[in-house]
RORO-127726 format. One line per 5 residues: number of its first residue (from 1); their letters; for each residue x, y, z of C-alpha. Coordinates in Angstrom, 1 decimal. Layout:
N
NUM	a	X/Y/Z; ...
***
This chain:
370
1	xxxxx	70.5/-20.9/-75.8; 70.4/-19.8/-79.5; 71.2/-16.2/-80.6; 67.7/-15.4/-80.5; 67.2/-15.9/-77.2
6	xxxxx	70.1/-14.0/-76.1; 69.5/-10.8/-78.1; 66.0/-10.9/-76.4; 67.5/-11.5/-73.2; 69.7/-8.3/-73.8
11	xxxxx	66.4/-6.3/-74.7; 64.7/-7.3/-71.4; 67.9/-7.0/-69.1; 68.9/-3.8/-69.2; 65.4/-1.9/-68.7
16	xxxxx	64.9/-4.5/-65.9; 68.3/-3.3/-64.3; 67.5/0.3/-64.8; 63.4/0.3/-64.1; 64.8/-1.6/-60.9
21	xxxxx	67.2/0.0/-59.7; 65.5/3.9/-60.5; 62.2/2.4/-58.5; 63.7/0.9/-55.8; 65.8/3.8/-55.2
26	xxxxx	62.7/6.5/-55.3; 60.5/4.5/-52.8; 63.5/3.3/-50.6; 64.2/6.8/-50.4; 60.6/8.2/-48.7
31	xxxxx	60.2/5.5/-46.8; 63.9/6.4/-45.1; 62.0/9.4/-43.8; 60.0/7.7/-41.3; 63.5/6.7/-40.0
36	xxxxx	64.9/10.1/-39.1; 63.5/10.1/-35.8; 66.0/7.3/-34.8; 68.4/10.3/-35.3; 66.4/13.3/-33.9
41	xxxxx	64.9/11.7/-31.2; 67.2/8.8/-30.1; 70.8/10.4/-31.0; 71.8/7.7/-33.2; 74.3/8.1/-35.8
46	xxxxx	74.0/8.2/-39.7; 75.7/4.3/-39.5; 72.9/3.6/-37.6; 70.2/5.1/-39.5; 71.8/3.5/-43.1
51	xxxxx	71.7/0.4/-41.5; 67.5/0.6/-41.2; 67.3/2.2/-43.7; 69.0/-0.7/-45.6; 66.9/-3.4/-44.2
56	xxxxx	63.7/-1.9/-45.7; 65.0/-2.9/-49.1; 63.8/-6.5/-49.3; 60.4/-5.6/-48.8; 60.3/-3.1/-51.3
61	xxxxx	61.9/-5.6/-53.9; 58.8/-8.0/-52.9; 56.3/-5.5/-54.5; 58.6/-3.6/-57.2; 60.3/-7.1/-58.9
66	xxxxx	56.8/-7.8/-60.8; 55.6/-4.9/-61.7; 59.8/-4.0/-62.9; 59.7/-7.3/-65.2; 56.2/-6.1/-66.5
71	xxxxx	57.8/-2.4/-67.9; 60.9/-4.5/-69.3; 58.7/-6.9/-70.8; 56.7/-4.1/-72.3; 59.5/-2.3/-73.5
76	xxxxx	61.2/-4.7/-75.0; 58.7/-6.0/-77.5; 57.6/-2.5/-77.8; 60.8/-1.7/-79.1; 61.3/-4.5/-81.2
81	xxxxx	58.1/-3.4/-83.2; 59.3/-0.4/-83.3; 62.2/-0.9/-84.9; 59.5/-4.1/-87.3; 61.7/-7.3/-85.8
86	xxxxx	58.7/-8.9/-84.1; 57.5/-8.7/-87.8; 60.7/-10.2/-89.3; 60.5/-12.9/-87.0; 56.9/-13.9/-87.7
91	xxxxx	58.0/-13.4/-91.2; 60.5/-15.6/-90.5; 58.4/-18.9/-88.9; 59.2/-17.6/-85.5; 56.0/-19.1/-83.3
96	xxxxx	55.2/-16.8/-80.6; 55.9/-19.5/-78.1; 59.4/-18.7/-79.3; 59.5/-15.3/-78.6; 58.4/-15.6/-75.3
101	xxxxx	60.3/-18.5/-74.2; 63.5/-16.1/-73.1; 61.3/-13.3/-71.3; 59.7/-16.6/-69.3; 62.6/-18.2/-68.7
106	xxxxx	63.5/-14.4/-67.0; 59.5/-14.0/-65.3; 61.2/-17.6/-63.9; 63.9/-16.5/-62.0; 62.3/-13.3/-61.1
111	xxxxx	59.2/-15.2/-59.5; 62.1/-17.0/-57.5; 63.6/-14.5/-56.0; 60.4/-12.9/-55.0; 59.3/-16.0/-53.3
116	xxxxx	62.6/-16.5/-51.6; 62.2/-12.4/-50.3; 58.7/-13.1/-49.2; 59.5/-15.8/-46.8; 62.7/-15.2/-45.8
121	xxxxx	64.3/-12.5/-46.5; 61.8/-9.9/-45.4; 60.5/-11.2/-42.3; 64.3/-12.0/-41.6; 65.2/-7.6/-42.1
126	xxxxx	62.0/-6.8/-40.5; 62.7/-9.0/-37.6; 66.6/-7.4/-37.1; 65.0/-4.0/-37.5; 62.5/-4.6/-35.1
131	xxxxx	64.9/-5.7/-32.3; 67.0/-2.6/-33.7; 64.4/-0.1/-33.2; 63.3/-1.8/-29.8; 67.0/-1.5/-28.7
136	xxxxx	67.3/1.7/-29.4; 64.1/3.4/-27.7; 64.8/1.1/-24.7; 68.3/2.6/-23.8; 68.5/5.2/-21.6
141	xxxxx	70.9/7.2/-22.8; 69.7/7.6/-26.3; 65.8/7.8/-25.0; 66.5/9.9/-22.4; 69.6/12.3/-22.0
146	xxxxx	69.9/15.3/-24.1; 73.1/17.4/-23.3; 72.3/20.6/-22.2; 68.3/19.9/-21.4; 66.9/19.1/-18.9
151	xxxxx	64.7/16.0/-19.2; 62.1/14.5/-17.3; 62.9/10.5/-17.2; 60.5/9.4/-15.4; 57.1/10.7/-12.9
156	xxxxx	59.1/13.0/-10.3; 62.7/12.2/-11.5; 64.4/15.1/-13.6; 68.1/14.8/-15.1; 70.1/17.4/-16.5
161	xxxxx	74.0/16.6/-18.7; 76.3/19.6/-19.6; 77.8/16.3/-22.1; 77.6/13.1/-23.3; 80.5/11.2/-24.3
166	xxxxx	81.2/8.2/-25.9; 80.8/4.6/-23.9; 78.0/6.2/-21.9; 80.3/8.7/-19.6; 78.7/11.9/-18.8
171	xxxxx	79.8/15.2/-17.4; 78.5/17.4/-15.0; 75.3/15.4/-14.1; 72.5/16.5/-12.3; 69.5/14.3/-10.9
176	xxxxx	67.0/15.6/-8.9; 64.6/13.0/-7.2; 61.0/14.3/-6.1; 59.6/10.4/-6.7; 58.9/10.6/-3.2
181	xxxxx	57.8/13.9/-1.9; 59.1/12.8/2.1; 62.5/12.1/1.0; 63.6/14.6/-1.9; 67.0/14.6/-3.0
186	xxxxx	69.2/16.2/-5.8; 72.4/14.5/-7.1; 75.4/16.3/-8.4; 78.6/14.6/-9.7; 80.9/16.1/-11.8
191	xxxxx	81.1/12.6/-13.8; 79.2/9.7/-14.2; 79.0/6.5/-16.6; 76.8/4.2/-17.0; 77.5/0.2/-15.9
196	xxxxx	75.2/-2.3/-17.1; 74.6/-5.2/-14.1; 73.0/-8.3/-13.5; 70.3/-6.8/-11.2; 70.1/-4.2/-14.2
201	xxxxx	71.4/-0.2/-15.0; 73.3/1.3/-13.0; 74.3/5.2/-12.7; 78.2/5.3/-11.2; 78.2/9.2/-10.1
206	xxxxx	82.0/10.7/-9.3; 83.0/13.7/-7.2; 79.9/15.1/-5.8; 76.8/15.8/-3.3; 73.6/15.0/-2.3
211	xxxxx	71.0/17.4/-1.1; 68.5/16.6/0.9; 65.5/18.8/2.5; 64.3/17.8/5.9; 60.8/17.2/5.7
216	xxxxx	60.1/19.2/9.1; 62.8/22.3/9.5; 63.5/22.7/6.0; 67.1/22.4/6.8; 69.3/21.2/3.4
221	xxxxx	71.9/18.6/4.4; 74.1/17.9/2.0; 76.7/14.7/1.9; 80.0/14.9/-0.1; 81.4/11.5/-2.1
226	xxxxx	83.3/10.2/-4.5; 81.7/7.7/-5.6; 77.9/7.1/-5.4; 75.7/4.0/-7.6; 72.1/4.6/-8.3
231	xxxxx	70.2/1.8/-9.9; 68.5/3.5/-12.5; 66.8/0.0/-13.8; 62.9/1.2/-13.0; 63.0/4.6/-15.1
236	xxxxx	64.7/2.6/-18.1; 61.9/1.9/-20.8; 62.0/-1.9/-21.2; 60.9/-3.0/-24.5; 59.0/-6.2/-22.9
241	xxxxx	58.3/-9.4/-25.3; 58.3/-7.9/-29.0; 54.9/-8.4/-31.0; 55.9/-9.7/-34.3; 54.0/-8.5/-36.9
246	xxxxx	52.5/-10.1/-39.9; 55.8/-8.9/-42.2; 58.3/-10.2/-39.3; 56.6/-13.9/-39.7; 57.8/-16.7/-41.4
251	xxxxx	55.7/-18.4/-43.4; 55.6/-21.3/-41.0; 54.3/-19.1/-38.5; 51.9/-17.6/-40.6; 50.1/-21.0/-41.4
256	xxxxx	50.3/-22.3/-38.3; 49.5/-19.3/-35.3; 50.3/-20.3/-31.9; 46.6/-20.4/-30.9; 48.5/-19.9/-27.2
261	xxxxx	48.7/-16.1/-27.9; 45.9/-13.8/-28.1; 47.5/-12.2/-31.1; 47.5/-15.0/-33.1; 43.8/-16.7/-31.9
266	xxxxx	42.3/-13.4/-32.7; 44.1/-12.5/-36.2; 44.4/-16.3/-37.3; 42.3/-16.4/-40.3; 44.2/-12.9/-41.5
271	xxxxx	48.0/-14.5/-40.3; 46.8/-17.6/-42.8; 45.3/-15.7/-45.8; 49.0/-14.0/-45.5; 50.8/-16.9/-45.4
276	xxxxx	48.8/-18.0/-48.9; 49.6/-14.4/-50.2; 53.3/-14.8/-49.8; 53.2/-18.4/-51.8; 51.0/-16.6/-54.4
281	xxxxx	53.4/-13.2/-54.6; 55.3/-15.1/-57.3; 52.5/-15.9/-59.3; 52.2/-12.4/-60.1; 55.4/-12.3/-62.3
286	xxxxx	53.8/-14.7/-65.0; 50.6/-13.0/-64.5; 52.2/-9.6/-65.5; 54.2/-11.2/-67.9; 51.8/-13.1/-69.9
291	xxxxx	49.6/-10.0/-70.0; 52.4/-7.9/-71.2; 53.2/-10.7/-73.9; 49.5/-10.4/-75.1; 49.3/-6.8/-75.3
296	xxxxx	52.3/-6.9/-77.5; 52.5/-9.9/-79.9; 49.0/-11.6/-79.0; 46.0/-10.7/-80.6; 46.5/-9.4/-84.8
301	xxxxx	49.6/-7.9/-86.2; 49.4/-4.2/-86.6; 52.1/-1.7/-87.9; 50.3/1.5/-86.2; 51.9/2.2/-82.5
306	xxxxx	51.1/0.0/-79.7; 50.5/2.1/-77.3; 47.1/1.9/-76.3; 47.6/-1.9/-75.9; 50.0/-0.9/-73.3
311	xxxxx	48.3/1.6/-71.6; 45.3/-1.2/-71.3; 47.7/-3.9/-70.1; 49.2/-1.5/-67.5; 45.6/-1.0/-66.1
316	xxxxx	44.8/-4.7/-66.4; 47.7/-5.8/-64.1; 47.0/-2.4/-62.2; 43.2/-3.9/-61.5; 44.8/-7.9/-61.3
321	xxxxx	47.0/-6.3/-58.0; 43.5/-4.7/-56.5; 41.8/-7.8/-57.0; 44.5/-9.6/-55.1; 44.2/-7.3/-52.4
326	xxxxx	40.5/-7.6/-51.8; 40.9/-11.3/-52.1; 43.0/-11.1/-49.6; 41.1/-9.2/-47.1; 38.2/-11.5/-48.4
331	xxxxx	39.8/-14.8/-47.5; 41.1/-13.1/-44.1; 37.6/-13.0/-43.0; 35.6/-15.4/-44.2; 39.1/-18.4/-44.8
336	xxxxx	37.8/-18.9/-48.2; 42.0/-18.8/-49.1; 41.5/-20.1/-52.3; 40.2/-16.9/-53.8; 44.2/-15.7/-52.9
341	xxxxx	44.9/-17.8/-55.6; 42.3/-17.1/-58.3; 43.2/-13.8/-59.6; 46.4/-15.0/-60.6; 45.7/-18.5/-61.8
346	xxxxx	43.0/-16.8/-63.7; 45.1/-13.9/-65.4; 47.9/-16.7/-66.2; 45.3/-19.2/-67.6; 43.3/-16.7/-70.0
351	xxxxx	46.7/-14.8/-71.1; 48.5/-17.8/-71.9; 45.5/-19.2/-73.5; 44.9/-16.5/-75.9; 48.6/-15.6/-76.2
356	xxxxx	49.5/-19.2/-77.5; 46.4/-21.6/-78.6; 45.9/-22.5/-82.0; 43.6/-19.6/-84.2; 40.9/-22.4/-84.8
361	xxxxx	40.8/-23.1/-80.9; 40.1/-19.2/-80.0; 37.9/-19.0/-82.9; 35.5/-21.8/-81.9; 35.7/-20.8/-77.7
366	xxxxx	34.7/-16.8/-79.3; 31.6/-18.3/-81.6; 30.6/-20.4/-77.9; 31.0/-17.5/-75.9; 28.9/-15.3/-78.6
***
C-alpha cells in the first residue's frame, strides 16, 4: 500500500468511525425505549434491560454501515477538493481508478461485514432476544406479582405480596381462589418460595391457614399448617412454540421454508425475496460508494463548491434504498427475485461506467443515446 493510499485511508477512517459510532448510538438509543416495559412491567433489572438493549445493535449496523461509508466517502473527497488535492493529483497523472482504489478496498470490507451481520449475526441477537423476552413474560413472578398489589393472575384467582425477595421467596402471601365458586378458599402464609418441578411450578406456602366457606351454612373453616404446596403450573403464562420471524431466520431458512408450517407455506414467496435481500444488503455498499465517487471526482473538474453534487448523490442513494424496498415487496408477491437484485447491479454498473470508462467511450454511448 503506497502512501497515497494510506493518507486516503486516514481521510475515510475517521468520519466512518465517528458517522458510525454518532448514528448508531442515536437510533440504538429510541429503539431502547420500546424495551422499558421489560422493566416497568416485568420487574427486570437495568442488567437485564442493557443486555436487549445490546442485542439490537447488529441489526442497526445492517442498515447504518452503507449509508456510514457513503457520508465518509463523501466527506473525504469533499475535503480533499476543498483543500485542491484531488486537483494536484489529477495534475499529477493520478487516474481516478487510483483514487478510488483505497475507498473500494474499504466499501470491501464494509460490504463483508454487512453480509456476515445479515445472515448471522442478526438473526443470531434476534433469536436470544426472542427467547429473552419470551422468558421473561412467561415467569410468574415477574408477569404476575407486584409487592404491595393485589393482582389478578388468572380468571377467579387473586394474589396479594407485602414483598418479593430475591430467589423467588415471598412474604406475607395471600391467595384467594374463587376459580370454583363451590369450593372457595383463601390462602395465607407468612412465607412462601417458589420451587420449580418436573410436573411444573410450584407455590411452597409456610406458617399459615386456609379458609374455606361452606357452600350451605356459610360457616368459615379454617385449617392451620406449616407447610402447604400449590401447583400453580395452569395460571403460569407459557410461551408455547416461538414464531420466528423473518429477522430471527437464517438465511437457510429463509430460502428454503418448511412448507410443513402454515407460517412458512403462506409467507414463502416473502421468507425467499428476504433471503435474496440479505445476499443483496452488501451490494448496497459499492452502490453508495460508486455514486459518492461520481458525485465527487466523476463527471468535469470544477473549482466552485461541490455541494449540490452531494446533495443530488445523497437523494440518488436515498431513491436507490426505496427502489430496493419496492423491489422487494414486488418480488415477495409475484417471485420475480431477480428485481432484488437490479437496483443495485444497476446503480453499480452505470456509476462505475461513467466514473471510470475512457472520455471517447462515454462520448460515443451520449451521441447513441441522443
Amino acid at each position: 500500500m503506497s502512501s497515497l493510499d494510506k493518507y486516503i485511508l486516514r481521510q475515510c477512517l475517521t468520519p466512518l468511525a465517528l458517522i458510525l459510532i454518532v448514528t448508531t448510538a442515536i437510533v440504538w438509543m429510541t429503539q431502547t425505549l420500546q424495551r422499558v416495559d421489560i422493566i416497568i412491567e416485568h420487574g427486570q433489572g437495568l442488567s437485564v434491560f442493557l443486555i436487549l438493549s445490546v442485542l439490537i445493535i447488529p441489526s442497526l449496523l445492517a442498515v447504518i454501515i452503507p449509508f456510514a461509508l457513503f457520508g465518509a466517502v463523501v466527506y473525504a473527497l469533499h475535503r480533499l477538493h476543498t483543500d485542491s488535492e484531488i486537483a494536484v493529483m489529477f495534475a499529477a497523472g493520478v487516474s481516478r481508478l487510483r483514487i478510488a482504489a483505497p475507498l473500494l478496498a474499504i466499501t470491501t470490507l464494509a460490504a463483508l461485514v454487512t453480509f456476515y451481520v445479515n445472515v448471522d449475526l442478526m438473526p443470531r441477537t434476534y433469536r436470544i432476544m426472542k427467547h429473552m423476552v419470551a422468558d421473561i413474560r412467561a415467569d410468574f413472578v415477574s408477569s404476575l406479582l407486584r409487592s404491595g398489589e393485589f393482582i389478578d393472575a388468572a380468571d377467579g384467582l387473586t394474589v396479594y405480596v407485602d414483598e418479593i425477595r430475591p430467589g423467588n421467596q415471598f412474604i406475607g402471601l395471600l391467595i384467594n381462589d374463587y376459580r370454583n365458586a363451590k369450593d372457595r378458599k383463601t390462602y395465607f402464609a407468612q412465607r412462601a418460595i417458589l420451587r420449580e418441578t418436573d410436573s411444573g411450578p410450584v407455590l411452597l406456602l409456610k406458617n399459615g391457614n386456609i379458609q374455606t366457606v361452606a357452600q350451605y351454612t356459610g360457616k368459615v373453616d379454617i385449617i392451620q399448617y406449616q407447610d402447604w404446596a400449590i401447583d400453580i403450573s395452569s395460571m403460569r403464562q407459557g410461551a408455547g412454540e416461538l414464531q420466528l420471524e423473518m429477522t430471527e431466520r437464517y438465511l437457510g431458512e429463509l430460502l428454503n421454508p418448511d412448507m410443513s408450517k402454515i407460517y412458512d407455506r403462506q409467507n414463502a414467496t416473502k421468507l425467499i425475496a428476504e433471503g435474496h435481500a440479505r445476499i443483496t444488503a452488501p451490494l448496497y455498499a459499492f452502490a453508495y460508494v460508486f455514486i459518492g465517487l461520481y458525485a465527487l471526482i466523476g463527471g468535469s473538474y470544477s473549482r466552485r463548491s461541490y455541494f449540490i453534487r452531494v446533495v443530488m448523490a445523497g437523494a440518488a442513494i436515498f431513491l436507490l434504498r426505496v427502489a430496493g424496498f419496492l423491489a422487494q415487496g414486488f418480488a415477495g408477491a409475484n417471485g420475480e427475485m431477480w428485481l432484488i437484485y437490479a437496483a443495485p447491479l444497476a446503480a453499480i454498473g452505470s456509476s462505475a461506467f461513467l466514473l471510470f470508462a475512457p472520455p471517447p467511450m462515454r462520448r460515443k454511448l451520449a451521441e447513441g443515446a441522443a
